[in-house]
Every structure is written in structure tokens, then in C-alpha cells.
C-alpha positions as CSV (number, residue, x, y, z in Angstrom):
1,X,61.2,-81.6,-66.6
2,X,61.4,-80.3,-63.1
3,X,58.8,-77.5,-61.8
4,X,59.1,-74.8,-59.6
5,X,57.2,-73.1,-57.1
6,X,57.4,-69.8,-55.5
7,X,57.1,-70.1,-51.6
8,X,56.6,-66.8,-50.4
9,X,56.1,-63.3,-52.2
10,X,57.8,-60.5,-50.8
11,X,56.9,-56.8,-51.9
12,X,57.2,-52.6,-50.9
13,X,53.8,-51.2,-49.3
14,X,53.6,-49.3,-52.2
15,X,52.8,-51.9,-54.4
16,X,50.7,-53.7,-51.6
17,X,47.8,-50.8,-52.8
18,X,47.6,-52.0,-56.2
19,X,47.0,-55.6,-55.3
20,X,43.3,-56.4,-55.9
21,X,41.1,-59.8,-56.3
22,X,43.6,-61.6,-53.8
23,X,42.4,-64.9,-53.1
24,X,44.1,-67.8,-51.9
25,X,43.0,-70.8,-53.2
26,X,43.0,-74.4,-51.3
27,X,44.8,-77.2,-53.5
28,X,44.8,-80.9,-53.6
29,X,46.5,-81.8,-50.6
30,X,48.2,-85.2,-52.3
31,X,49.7,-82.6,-54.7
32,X,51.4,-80.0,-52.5
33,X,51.0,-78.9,-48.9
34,X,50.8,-75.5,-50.3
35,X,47.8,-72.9,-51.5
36,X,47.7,-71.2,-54.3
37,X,47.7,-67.3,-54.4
38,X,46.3,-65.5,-57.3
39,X,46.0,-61.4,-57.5
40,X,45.8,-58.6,-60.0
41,X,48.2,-55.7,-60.2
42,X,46.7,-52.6,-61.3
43,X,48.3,-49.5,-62.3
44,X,51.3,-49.7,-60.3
45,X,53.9,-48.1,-62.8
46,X,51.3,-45.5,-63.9
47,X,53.4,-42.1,-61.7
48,X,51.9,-39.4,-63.4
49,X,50.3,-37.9,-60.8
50,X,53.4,-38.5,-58.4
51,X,55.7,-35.7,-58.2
52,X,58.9,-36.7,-58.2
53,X,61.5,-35.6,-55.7
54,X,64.4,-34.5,-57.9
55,X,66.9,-32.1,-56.4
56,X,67.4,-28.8,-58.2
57,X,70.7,-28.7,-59.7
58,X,72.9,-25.5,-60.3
59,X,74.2,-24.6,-63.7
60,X,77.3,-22.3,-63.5
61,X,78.4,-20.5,-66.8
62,X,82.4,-20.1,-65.8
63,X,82.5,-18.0,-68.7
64,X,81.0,-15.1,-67.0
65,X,82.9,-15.6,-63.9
66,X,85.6,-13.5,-62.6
């Protein structure tokens, strides 16, 4: 079995303010030339108190057009 590893970690600023206990943590340099990176995400899907920007949309009734 082959293993993986994830190189670099991309991400919006927005998310970026969730990210807490970031630490980057030294490994055994026979195993990988890498570090490792460990973090928490909290509460970034939790939008209820972001207003959302939804554009108004215009109902007509044709029945009461001329």
C-alpha cells in the first residue's frame, strides 16, 4: 500500500479566521523532509449571523396586466 501526503494547503481568507491551535510540528528527518501541520477548524459553516446578499426578485401577475 502506497501513502500519500498533502504538500501544501491552499484556502479563502475567510476560512483562514477559523483556523485555531496551528502548529507545525518537526518530523523525523530519515522519514520525510517535510513537517507536519495540525489545526482546528471552528465554526466555519455556522452563517447565521451573515446576511446573505440575495437579489430581490420581481414577481409579475400577467393576469392583471393589460
Amino acid at each position: 500500500m502506497s501513502k500519500s501526503r498533502i504538500d501544501y494547503i491552499w484556502s479563502s481568507t475567510e476560512i483562514v479566521s477559523y483556523f485555531t491551535n496551528c502548529e507545525v510540528l518537526d518530523v523525523d528527518p530519515s522519514l520525510s523532509d517535510h513537517s507536519l501541520v495540525t489545526f482546528s477548524v471552528e465554526n466555519f459553516l455556522d452563517i447565521r449571523n451573515k446576511k446573505r446578499n440575495i437579489p430581490s426578485k420581481k414577481i409579475y401577475d400577467y393576469d392583471k396586466m393589460t
